[in-house]
C-alpha positions, 0 to 999 in steps of 0.5 A, a space after each residue: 516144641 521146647 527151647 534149650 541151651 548150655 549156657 555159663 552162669 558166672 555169677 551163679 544165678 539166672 534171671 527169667 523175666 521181660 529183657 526189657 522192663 524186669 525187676 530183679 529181686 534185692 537178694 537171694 540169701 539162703 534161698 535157691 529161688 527169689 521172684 518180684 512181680 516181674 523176675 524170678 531169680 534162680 540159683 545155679 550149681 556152685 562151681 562158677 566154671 560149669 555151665 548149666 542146662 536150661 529149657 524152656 517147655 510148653 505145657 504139654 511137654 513133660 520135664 526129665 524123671 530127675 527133675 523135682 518142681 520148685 515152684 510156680 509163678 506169675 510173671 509180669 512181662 510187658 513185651 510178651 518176650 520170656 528171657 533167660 538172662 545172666 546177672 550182667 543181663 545178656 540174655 542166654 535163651 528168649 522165647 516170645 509167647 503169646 501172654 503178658 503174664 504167663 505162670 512160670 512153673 520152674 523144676 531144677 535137679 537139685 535143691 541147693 546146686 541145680 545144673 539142670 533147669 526146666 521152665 514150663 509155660 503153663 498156659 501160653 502157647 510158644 511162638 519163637 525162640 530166639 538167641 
């Protein structure tokens, strides 16, 4: 079962990490996507009042024909808890699975302004969402 949420992306960035132990990455300049070991940061559309469409799959669930692959990632999290969080840190969408190191694979319909953002869990069954 997928996971989705409408949230507002003030500062026009979303981070997926562990809540609680995530390394943010320094910058993002010129690039729709910047990862640390334990965060990926990602990019949102320009207009800073439009919200955005985030959805966190399991592996066998397919993304929207819209949505093109960003890329795929390994992402260290200590609490077996996968975030959605703003720059602020408010976490907008959380699932807990059942992997300390989940391959994040991200799809977005847009490569410079996406609204729409699909997080795929490769391997790592869902247990629950929360928030």
């Amino acid at each position: 079962m997928g996971h989705s949420a409408r949230v507002y992306a003030p500062h026009l960035v979303l981070l997926i990490m562990d809540p609680d132990c995530g390394e943010v990455p320094e910058t993002m300049v010129g690039c729709l996507v910047s990862v640390t070991a334990s965060c990926i940061a990602i990019g949102t559309i320009s207009q800073p009042d439009e919200f955005v469409l985030v959805e966190i799959l399991d592996e066998a669930q397919t993304c929207h024909a819209q949505l093109q692959r960003v890329g795929s990632w390994q992402v260290n999290i200590e609490n077996k808890r996968l975030a959605v969080c703003s720059v602020l840190m408010e976490q907008l969408l959380v699932v807990d699975i059942n992997s300390n190191c989940p391959e994040v694979e991200l799809w977005a319909n847009d490569a410079s302004d996406p609204d729409h953002i699909a997080i795929v869990l490769k391997h790592p069954r869902t247990i629950r969402a929360n928030a």
